[in-house]
DRENDO-1510 file (C-alpha; in Angstrom, 1 decimal, always signed):
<recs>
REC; n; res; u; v; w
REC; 1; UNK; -27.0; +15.0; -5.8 .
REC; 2; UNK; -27.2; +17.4; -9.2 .
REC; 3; UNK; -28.3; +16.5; -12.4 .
REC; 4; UNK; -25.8; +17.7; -14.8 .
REC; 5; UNK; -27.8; +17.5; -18.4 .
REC; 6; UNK; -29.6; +20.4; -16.5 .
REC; 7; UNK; -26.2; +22.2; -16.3 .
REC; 8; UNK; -25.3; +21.9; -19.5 .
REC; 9; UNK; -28.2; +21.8; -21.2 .
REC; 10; UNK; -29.2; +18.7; -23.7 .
REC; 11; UNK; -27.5; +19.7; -27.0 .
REC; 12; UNK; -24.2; +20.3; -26.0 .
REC; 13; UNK; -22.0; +17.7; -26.1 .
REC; 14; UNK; -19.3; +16.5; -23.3 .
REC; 15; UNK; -16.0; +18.8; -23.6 .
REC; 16; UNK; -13.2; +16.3; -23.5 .
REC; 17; UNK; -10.2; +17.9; -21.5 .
REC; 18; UNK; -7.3; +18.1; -23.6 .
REC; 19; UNK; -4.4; +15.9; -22.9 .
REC; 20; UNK; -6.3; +13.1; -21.5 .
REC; 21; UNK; -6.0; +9.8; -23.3 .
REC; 22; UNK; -9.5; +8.2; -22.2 .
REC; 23; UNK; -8.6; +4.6; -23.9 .
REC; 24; UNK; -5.2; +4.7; -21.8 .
REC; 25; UNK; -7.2; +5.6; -18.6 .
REC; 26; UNK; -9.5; +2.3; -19.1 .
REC; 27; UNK; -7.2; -0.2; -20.8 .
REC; 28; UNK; -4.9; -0.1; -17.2 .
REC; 29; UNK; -1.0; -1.0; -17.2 .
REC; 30; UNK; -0.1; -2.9; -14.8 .
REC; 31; UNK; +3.0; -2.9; -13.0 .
REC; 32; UNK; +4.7; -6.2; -12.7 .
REC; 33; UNK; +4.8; -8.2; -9.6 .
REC; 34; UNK; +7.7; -7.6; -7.4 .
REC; 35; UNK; +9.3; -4.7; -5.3 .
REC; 36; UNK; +9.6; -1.3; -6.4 .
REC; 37; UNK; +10.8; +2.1; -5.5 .
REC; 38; UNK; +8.0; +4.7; -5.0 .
REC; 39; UNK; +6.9; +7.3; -2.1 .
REC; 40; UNK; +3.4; +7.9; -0.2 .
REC; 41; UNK; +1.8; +10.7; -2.3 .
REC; 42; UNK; -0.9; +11.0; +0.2 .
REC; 43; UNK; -2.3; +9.3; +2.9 .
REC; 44; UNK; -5.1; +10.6; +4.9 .
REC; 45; UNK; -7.7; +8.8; +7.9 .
REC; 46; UNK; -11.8; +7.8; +6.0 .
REC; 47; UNK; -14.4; +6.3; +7.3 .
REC; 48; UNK; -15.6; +2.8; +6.1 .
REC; 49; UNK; -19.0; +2.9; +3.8 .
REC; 50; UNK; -20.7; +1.6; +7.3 .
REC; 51; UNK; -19.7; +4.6; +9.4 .
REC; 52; UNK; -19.0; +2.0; +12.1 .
REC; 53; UNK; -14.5; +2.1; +11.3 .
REC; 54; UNK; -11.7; +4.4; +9.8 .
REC; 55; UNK; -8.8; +2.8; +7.8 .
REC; 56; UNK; -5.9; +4.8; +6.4 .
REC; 57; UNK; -6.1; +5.7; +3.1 .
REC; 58; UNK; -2.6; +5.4; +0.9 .
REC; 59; UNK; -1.9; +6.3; -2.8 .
REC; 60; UNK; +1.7; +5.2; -3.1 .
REC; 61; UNK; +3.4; +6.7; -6.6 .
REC; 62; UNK; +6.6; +5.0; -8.4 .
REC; 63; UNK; +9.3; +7.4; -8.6 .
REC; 64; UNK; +8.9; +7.9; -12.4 .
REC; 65; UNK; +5.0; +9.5; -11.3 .
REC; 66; UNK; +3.5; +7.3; -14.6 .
REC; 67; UNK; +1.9; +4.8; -12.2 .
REC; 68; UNK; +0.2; +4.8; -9.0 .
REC; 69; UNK; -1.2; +1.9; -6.3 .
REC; 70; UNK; -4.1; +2.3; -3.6 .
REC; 71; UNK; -3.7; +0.5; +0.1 .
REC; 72; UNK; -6.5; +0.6; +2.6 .
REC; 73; UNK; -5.1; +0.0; +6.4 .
REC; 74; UNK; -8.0; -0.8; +8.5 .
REC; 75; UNK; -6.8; +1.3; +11.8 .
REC; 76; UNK; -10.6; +0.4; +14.0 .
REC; 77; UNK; -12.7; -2.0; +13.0 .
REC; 78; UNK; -15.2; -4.4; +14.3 .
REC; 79; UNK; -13.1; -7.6; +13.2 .
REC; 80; UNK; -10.0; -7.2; +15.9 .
REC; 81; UNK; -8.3; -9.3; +13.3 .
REC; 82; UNK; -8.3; -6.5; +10.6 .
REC; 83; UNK; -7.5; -4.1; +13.3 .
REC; 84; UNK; -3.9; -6.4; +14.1 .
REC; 85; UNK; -2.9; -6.5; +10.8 .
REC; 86; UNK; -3.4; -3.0; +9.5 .
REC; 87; UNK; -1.3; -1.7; +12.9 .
REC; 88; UNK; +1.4; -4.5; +11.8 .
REC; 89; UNK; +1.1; -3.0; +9.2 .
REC; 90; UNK; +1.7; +0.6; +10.2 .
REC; 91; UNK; +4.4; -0.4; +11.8 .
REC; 92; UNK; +6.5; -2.4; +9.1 .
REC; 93; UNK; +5.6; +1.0; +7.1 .
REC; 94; UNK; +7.3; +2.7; +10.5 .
REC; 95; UNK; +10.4; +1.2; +10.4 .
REC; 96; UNK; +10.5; +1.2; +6.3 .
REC; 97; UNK; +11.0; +5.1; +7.2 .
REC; 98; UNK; +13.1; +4.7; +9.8 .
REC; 99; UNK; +10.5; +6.1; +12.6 .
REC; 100; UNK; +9.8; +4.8; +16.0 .
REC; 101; UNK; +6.3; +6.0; +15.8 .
REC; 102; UNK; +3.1; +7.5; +13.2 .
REC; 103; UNK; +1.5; +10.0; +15.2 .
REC; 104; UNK; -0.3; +11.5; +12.1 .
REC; 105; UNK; -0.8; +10.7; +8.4 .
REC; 106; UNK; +0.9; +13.8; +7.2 .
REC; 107; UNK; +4.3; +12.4; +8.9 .
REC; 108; UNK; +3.8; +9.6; +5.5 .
REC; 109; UNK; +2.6; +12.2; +2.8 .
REC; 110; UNK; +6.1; +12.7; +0.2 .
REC; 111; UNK; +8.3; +10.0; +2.1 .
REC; 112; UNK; +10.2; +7.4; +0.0 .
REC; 113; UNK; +9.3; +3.7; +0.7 .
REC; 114; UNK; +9.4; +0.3; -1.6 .
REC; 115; UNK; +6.4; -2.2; -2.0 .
REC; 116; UNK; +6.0; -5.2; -3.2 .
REC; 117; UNK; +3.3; -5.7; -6.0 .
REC; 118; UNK; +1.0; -8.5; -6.9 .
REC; 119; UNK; -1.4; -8.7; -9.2 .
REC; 120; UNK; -4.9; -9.6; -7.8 .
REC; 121; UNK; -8.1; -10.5; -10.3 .
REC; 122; UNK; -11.1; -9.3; -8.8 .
REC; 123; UNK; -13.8; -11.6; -10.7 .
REC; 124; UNK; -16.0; -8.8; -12.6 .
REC; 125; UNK; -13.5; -6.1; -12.2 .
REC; 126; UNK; -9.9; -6.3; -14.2 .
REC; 127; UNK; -7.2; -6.8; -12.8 .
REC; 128; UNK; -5.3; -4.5; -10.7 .
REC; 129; UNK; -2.3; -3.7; -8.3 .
REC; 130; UNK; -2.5; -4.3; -4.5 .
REC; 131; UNK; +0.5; -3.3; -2.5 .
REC; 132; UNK; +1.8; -6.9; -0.2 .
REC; 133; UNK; +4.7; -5.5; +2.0 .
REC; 134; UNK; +6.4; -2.5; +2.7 .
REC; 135; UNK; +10.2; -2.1; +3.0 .
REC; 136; UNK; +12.9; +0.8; +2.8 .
REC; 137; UNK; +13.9; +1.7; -0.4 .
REC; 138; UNK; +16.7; +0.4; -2.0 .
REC; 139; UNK; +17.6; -2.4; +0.4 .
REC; 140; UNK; +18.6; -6.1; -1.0 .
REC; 141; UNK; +14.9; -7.7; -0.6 .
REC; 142; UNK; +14.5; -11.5; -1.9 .
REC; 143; UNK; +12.7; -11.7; -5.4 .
REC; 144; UNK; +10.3; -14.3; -4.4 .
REC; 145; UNK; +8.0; -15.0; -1.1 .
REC; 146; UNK; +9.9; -18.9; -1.4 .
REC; 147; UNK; +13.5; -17.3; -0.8 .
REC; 148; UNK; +11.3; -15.1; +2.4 .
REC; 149; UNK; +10.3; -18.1; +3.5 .
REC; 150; UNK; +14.1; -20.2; +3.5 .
REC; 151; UNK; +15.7; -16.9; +4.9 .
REC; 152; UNK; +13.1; -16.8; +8.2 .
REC; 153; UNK; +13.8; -20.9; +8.2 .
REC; 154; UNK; +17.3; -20.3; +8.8 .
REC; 155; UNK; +17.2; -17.4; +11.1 .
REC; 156; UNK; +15.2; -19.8; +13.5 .
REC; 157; UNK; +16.9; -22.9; +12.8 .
REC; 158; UNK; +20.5; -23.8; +14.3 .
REC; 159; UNK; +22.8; -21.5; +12.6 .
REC; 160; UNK; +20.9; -18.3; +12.9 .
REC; 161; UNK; +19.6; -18.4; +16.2 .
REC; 162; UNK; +21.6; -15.4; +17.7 .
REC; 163; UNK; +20.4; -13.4; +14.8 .
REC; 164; UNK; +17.2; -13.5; +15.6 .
REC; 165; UNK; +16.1; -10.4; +17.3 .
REC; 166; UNK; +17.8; -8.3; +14.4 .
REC; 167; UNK; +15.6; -9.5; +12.0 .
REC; 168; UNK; +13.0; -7.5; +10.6 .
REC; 169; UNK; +10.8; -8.4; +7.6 .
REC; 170; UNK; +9.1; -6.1; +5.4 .
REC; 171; UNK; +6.4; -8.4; +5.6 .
REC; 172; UNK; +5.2; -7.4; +8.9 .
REC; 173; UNK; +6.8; -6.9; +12.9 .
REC; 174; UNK; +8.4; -9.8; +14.3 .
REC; 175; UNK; +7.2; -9.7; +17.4 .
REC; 176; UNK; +7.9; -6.6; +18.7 .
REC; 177; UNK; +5.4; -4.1; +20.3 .
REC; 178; UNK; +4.0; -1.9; +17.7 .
REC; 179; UNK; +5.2; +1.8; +18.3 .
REC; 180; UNK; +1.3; +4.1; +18.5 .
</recs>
């Protein structure tokens, strides 16, 4: 902890760095809902407030660099139910890239991979982007969860049955093993 009036003493003012637009920085654009082109700028292992789990921490870029998204994936946890979905998860974000396995965050940092956006309200906070499902980039990906939803219908209905175990949805594993 350091007191910074004592740094700068109390009649100077705050030096405002040149070329940052403070109102643009609070006044947030949000990026619509929906997929989008982007790549993993970084992504790096913390540990929770609690000290008791890790997650991995992702800031995921669009390709133009103007906007960026933050993902938390719970990796231990006491809720095993967190734990299952952030190594789903890892592995939809896996096979996005075209790995078998994530051995180590750095294998993620610079790599290419499309997300689909939603726009959450968080009550006292404004609103914000979350990141919903991972996918490769530039793939045919349906525009709403509804036409998800009639696409996994038919692959387990009549017609589609043999094309079942080809199936893989950005939305998470489909029953395979995950790969760490």
């Amino acid at each position: 902890m350091g007191n910074i009036s004592s740094l700068i003493g109390n009649n100077q003012q705050y030096i405002q760095p040149s070329g940052v637009d403070y109102n643009a920085v609070t006044k947030k654009n949000l990026l619509p809902a929906g997929w989008m082109d982007g790549y993993i700028e970084s992504a790096e292992i913390r540990n929770t407030k609690s000290g008791t789990g890790q997650y991995i921490y992702i800031v995921w870029r669009t390709l133009d660099g103007q906007h960026l998204v933050r993902d938390y994936i719970n990796i231990k946890n006491a809720n095993p139910v967190a734990v299952d979905i952030g190594l789903r998860t890892l592995s939809t974000i896996a096979r996005a890239l075209g790995m078998e396995s994530i051995d180590d965050t750095e294998q993620l940092n610079g790599r290419e991979i499309a997300v689909r956006l939603a726009i959450e309200k968080a009550g006292e906070w404004p609103a914000r982007n979350v990141i919903k499902a991972y996918a490769k980039t530039s793939t045919a990906r349906p525009e709403r969860a509804s036409d998800l939803d009639k696409i996994r219908h038919q692959i387990r209905g009549g017609e589609g049955r043999n094309q079942q175990a080809t199936f893989r949805s950005a939305e998470g594993p489909t029953g395979d093993e995950i790969p760490f």
